[in-house]
KOLTORVEX-63712 format. One record per atom (N, C-alpha, C, O): residue number from 1; residue in one letter; atom name; y, z, x. Coordinates in nm, 2 decimals. Layout:
+-----+---------+-------+--------+--------+--------+
: num : residuo : atomo :      Y :      Z :      X :
+-----+---------+-------+--------+--------+--------+
: NUM :       A :    CA :      Y :      Z :      X :
...
+-----+---------+-------+--------+--------+--------+
This chain:
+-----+---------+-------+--------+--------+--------+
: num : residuo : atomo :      Y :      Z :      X :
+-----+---------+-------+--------+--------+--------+
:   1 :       X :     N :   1.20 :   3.49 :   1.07 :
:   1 :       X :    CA :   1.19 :   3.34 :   1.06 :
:   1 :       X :     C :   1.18 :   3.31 :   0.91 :
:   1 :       X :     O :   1.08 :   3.36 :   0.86 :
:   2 :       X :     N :   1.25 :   3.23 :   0.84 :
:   2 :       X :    CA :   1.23 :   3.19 :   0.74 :
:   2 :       X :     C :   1.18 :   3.06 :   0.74 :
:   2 :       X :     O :   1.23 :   2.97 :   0.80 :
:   3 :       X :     N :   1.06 :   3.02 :   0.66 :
:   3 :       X :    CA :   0.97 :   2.94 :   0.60 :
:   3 :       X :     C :   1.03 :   2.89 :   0.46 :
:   3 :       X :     O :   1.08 :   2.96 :   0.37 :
:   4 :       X :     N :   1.01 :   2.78 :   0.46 :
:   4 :       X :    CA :   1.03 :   2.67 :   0.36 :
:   4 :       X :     C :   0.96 :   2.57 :   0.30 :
:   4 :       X :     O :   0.93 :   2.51 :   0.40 :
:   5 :       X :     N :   0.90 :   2.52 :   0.21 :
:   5 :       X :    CA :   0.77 :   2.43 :   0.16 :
:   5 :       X :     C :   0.89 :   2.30 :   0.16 :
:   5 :       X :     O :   0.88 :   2.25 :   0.04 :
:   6 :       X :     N :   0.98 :   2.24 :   0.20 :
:   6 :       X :    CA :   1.04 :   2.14 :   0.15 :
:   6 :       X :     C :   0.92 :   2.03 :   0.07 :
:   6 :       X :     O :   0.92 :   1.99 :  -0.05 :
:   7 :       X :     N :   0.85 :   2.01 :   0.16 :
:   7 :       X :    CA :   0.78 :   1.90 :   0.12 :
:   7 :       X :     C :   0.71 :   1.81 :   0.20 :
:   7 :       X :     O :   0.75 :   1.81 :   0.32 :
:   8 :       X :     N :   0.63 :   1.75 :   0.17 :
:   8 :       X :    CA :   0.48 :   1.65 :   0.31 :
:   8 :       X :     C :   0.59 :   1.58 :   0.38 :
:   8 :       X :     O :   0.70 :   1.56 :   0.33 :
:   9 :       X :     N :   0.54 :   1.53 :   0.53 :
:   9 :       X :    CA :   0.57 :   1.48 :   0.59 :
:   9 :       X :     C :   0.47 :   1.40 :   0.63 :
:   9 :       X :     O :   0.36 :   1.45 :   0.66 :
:  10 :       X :     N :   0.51 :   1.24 :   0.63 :
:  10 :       X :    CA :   0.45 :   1.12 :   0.66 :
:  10 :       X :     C :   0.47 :   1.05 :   0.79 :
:  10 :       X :     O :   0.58 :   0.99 :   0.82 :
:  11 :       X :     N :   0.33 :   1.06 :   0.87 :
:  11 :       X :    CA :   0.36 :   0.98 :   1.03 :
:  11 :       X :     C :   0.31 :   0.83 :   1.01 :
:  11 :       X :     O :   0.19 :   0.82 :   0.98 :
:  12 :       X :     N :   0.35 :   0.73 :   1.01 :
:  12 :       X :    CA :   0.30 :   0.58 :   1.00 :
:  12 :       X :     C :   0.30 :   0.53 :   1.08 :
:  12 :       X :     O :   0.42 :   0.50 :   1.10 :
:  13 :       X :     N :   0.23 :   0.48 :   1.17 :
:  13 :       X :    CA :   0.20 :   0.40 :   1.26 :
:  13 :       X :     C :   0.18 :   0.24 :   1.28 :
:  13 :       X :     O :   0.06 :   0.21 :   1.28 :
:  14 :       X :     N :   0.24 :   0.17 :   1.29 :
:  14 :       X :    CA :   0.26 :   0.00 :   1.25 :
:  14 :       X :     C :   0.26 :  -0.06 :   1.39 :
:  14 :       X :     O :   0.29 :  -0.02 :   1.50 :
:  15 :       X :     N :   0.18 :  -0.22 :   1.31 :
:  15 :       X :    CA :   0.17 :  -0.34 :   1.39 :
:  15 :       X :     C :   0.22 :  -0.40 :   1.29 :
:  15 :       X :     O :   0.16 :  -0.41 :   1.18 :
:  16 :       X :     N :   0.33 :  -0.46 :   1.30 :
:  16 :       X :    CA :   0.39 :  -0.55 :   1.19 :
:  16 :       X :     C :   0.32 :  -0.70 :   1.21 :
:  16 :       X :     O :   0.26 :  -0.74 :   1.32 :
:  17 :       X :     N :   0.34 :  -0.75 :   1.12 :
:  17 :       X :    CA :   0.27 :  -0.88 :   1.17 :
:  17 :       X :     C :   0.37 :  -1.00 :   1.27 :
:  17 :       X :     O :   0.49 :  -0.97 :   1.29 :
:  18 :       X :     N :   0.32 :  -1.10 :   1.32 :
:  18 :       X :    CA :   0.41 :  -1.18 :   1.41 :
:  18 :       X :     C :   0.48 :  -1.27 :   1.32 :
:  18 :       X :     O :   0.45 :  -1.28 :   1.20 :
:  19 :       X :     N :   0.58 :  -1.35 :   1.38 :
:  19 :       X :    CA :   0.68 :  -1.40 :   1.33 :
:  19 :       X :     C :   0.63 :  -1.57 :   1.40 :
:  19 :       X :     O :   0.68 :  -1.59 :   1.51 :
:  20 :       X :     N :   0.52 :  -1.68 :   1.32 :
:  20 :       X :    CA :   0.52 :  -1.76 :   1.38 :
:  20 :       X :     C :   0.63 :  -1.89 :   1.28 :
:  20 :       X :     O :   0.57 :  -2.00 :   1.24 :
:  21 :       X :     N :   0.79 :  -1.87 :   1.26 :
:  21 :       X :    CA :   0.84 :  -1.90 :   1.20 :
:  21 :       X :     C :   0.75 :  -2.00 :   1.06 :
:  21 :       X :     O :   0.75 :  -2.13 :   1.05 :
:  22 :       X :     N :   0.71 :  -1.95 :   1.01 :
:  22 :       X :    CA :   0.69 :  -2.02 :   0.84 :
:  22 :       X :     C :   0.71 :  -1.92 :   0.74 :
:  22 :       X :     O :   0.74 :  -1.80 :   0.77 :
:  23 :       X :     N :   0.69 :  -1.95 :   0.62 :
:  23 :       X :    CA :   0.73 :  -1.90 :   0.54 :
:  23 :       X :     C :   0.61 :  -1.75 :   0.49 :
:  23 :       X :     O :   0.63 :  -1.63 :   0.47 :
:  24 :       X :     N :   0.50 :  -1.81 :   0.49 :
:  24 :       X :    CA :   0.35 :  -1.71 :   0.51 :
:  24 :       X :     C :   0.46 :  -1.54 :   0.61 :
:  24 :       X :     O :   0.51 :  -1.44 :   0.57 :
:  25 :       X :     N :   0.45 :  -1.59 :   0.72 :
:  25 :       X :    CA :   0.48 :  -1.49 :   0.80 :
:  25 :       X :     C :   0.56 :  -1.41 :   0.73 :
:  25 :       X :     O :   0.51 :  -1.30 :   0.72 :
:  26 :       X :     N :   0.69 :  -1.43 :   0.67 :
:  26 :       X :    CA :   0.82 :  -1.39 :   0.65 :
:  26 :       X :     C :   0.78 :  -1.27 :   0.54 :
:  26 :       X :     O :   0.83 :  -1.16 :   0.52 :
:  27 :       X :     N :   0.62 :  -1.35 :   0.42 :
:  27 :       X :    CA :   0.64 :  -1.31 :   0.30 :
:  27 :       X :     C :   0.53 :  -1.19 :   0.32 :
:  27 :       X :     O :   0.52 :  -1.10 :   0.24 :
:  28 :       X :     N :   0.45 :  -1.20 :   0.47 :
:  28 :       X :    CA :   0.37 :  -1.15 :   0.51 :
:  28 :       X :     C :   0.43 :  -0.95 :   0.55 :
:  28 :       X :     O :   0.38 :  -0.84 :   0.52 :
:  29 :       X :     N :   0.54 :  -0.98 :   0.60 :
:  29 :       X :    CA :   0.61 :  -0.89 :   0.67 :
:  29 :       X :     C :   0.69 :  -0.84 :   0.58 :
:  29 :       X :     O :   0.71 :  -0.72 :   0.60 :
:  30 :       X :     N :   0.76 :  -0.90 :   0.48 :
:  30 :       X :    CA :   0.83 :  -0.83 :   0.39 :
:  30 :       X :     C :   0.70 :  -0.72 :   0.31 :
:  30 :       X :     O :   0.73 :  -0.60 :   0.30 :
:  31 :       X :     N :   0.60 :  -0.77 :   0.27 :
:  31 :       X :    CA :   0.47 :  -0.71 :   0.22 :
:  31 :       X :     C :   0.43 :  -0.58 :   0.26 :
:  31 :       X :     O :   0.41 :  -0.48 :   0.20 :
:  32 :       X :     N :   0.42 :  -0.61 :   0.40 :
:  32 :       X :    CA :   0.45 :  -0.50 :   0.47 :
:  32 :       X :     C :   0.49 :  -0.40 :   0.49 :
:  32 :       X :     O :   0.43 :  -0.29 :   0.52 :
:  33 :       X :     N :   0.65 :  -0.44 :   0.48 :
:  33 :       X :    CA :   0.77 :  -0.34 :   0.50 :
:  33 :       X :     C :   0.73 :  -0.27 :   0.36 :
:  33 :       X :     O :   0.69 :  -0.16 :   0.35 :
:  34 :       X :     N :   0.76 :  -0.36 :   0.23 :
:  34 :       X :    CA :   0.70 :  -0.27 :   0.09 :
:  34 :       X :     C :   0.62 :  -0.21 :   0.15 :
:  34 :       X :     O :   0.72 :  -0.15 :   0.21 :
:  35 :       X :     N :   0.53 :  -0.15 :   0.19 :
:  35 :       X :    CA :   0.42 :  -0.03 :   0.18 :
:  35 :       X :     C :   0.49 :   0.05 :   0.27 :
:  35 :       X :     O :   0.50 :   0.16 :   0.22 :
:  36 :       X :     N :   0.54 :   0.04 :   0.40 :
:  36 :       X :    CA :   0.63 :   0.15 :   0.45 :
:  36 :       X :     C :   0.70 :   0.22 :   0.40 :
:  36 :       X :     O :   0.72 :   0.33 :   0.44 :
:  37 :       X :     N :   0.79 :   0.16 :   0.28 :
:  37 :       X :    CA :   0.87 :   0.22 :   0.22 :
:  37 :       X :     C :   0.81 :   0.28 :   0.06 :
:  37 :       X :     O :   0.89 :   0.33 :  -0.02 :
:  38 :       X :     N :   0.70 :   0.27 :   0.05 :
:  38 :       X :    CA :   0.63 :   0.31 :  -0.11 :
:  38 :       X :     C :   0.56 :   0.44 :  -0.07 :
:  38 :       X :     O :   0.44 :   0.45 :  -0.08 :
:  39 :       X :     N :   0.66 :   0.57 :  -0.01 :
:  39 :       X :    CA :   0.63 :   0.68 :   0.01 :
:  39 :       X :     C :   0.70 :   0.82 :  -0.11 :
:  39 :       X :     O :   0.82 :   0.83 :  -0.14 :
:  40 :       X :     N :   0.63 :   0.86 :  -0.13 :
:  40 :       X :    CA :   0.72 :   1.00 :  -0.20 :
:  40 :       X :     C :   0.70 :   1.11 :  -0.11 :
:  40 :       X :     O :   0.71 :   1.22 :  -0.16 :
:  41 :       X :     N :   0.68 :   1.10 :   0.04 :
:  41 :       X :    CA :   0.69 :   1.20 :   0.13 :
:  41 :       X :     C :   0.83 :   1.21 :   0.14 :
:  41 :       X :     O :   0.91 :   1.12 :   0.10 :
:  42 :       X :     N :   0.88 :   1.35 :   0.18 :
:  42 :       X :    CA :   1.02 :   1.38 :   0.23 :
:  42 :       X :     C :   1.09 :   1.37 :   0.29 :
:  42 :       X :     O :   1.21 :   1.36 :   0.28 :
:  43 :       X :     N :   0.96 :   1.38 :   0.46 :
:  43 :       X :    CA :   1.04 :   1.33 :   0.54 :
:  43 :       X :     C :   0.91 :   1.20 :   0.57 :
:  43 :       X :     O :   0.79 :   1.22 :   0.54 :
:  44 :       X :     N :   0.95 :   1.07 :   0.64 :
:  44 :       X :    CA :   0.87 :   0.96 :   0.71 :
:  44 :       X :     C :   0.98 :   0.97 :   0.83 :
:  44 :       X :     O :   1.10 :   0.98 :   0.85 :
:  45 :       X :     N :   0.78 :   0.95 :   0.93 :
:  45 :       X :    CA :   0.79 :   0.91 :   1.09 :
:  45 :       X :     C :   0.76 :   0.79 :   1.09 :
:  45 :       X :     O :   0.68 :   0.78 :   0.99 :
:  46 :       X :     N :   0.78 :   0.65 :   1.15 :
:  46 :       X :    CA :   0.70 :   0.49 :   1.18 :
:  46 :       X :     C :   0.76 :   0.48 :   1.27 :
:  46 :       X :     O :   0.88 :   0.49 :   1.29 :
:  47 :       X :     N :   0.62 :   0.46 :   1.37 :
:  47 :       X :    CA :   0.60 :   0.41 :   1.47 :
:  47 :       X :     C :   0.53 :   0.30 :   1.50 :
:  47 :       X :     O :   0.46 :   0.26 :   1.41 :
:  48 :       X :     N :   0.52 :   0.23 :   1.62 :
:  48 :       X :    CA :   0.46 :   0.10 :   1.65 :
:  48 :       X :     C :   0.57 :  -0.03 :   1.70 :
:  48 :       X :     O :   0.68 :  -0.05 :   1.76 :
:  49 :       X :     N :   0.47 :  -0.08 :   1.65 :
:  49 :       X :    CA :   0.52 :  -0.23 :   1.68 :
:  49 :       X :     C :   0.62 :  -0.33 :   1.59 :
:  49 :       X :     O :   0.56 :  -0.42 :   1.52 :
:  50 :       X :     N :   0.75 :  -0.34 :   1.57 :
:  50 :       X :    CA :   0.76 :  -0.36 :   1.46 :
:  50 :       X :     C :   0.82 :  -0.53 :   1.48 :
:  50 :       X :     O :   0.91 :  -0.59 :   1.41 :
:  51 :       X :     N :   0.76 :  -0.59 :   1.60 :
:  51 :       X :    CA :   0.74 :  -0.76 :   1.59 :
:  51 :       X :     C :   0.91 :  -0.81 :   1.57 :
:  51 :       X :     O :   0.93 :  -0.87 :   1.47 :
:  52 :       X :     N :   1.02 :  -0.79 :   1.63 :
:  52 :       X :    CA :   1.15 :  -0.83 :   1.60 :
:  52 :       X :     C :   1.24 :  -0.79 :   1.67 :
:  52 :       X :     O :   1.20 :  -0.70 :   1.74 :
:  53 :       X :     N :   1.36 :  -0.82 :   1.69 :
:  53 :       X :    CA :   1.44 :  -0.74 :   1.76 :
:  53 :       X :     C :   1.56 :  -0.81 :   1.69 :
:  53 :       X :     O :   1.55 :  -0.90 :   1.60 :
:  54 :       X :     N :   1.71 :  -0.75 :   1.76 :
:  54 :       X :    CA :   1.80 :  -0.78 :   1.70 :
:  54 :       X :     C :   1.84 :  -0.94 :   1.62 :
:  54 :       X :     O :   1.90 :  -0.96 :   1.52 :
:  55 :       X :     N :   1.77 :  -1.04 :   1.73 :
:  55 :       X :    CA :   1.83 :  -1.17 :   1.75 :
:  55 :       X :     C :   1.70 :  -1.27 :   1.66 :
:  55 :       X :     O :   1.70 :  -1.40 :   1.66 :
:  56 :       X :     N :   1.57 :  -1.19 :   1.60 :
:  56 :       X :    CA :   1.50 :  -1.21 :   1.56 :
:  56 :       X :     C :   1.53 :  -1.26 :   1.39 :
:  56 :       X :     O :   1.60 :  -1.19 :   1.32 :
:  57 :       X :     N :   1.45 :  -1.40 :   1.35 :
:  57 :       X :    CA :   1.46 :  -1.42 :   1.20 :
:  57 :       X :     C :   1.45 :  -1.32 :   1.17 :
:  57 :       X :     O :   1.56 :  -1.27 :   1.15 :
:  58 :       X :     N :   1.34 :  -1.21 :   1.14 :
:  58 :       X :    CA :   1.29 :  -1.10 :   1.05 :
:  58 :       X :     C :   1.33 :  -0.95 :   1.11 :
:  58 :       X :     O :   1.27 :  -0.85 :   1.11 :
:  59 :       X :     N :   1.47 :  -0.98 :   1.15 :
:  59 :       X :    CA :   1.54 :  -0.84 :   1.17 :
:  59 :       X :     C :   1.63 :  -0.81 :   1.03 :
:  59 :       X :     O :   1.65 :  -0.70 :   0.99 :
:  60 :       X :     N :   1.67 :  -0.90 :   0.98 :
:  60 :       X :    CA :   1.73 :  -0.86 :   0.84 :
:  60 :       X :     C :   1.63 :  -0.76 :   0.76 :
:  60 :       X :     O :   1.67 :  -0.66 :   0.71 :
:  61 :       X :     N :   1.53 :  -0.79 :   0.74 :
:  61 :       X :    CA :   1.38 :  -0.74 :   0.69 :
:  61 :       X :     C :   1.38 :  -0.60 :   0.70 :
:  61 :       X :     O :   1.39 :  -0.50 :   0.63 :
:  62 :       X :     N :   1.36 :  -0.63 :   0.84 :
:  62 :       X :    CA :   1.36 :  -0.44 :   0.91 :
:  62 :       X :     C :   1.43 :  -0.38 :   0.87 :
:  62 :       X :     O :   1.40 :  -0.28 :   0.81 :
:  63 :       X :     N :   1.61 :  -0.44 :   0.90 :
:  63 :       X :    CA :   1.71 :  -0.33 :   0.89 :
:  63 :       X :     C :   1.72 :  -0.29 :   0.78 :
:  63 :       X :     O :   1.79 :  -0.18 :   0.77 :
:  64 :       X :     N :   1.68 :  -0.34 :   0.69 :
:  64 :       X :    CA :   1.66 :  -0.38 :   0.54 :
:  64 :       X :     C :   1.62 :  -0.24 :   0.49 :
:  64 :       X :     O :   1.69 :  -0.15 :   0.44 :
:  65 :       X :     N :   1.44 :  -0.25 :   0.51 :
:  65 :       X :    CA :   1.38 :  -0.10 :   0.51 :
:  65 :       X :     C :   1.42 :   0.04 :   0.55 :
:  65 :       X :     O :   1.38 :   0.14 :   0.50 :
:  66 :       X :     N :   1.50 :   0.01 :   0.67 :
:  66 :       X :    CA :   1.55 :   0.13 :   0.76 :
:  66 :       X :     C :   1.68 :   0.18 :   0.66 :
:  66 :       X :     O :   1.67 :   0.30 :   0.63 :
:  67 :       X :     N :   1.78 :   0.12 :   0.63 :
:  67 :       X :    CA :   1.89 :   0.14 :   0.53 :
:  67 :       X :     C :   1.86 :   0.17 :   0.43 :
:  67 :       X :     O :   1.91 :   0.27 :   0.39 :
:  68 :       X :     N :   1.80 :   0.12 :   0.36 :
:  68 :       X :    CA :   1.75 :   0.14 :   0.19 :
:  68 :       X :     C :   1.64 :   0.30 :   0.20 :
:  68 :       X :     O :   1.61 :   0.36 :   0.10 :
:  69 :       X :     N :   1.59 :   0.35 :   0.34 :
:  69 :       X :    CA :   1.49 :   0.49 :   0.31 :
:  69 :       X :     C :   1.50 :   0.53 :   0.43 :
:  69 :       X :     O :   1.41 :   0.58 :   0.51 :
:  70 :       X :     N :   1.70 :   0.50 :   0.46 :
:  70 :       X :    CA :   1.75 :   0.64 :   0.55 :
:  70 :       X :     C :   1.70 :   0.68 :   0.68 :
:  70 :       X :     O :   1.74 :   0.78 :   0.74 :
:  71 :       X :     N :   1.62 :   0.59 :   0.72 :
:  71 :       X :    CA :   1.57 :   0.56 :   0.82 :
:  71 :       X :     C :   1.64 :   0.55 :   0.96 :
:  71 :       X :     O :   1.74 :   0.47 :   0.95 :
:  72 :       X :     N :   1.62 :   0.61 :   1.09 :
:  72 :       X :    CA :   1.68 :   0.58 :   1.21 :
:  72 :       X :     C :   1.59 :   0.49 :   1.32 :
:  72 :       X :     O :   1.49 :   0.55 :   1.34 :
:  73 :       X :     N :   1.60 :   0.43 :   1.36 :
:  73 :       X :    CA :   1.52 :   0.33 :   1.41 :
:  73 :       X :     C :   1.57 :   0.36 :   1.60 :
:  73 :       X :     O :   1.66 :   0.30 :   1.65 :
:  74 :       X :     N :   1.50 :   0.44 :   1.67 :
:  74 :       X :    CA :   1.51 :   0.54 :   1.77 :
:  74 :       X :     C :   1.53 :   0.45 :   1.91 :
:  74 :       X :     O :   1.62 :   0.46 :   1.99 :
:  75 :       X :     N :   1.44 :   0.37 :   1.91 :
:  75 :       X :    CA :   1.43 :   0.25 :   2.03 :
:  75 :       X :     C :   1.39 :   0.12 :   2.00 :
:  75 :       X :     O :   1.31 :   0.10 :   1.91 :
:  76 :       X :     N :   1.48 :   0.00 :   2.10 :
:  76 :       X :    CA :   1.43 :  -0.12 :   2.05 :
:  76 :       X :     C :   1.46 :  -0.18 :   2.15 :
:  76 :       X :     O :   1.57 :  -0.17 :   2.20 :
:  77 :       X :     N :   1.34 :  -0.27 :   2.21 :
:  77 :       X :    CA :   1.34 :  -0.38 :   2.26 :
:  77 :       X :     C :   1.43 :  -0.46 :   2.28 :
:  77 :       X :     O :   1.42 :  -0.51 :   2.17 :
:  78 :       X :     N :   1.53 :  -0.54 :   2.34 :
:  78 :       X :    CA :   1.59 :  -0.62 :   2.32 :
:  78 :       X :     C :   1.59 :  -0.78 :   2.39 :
:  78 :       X :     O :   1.67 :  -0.86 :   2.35 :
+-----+---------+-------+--------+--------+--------+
């Protein structure tokens, strides 16, 4: 069996915040997403709640994070 050190792996666990349409919320959640993605792990796991779905104002947001750090987004609510 060959072993490898690639490098740390990050599990993150999220409650995004809710979407009670105002601007607070929106700037709330983008805030958010910044720290999900301010990792120098190799590989990132996130899981949780992530308050949106396709048809949702703050799905641009999400898909946003997911595209820009390669991200697969596994199951979703719809």
């Amino acid at each position: 069996m060959l072993s490898r050190n690639i490098g740390r792996l990050l599990l993150m666990n999220v409650y995004m915040p809710t979407d009670y349409g105002n601007l607070d919320c929106s700037e709330e959640y983008l805030d958010v997403c910044s720290k999900v993605s301010d990792s120098d792990a190799a590989f990132l796991v996130v899981v949780g709640n992530f308050n949106c779905s396709p048809h949702s104002r703050l799905y641009n947001i999400f898909a946003a994070v997911f595209l820009d750090n390669a991200l697969i987004c596994s199951a979703m609510q719809t």
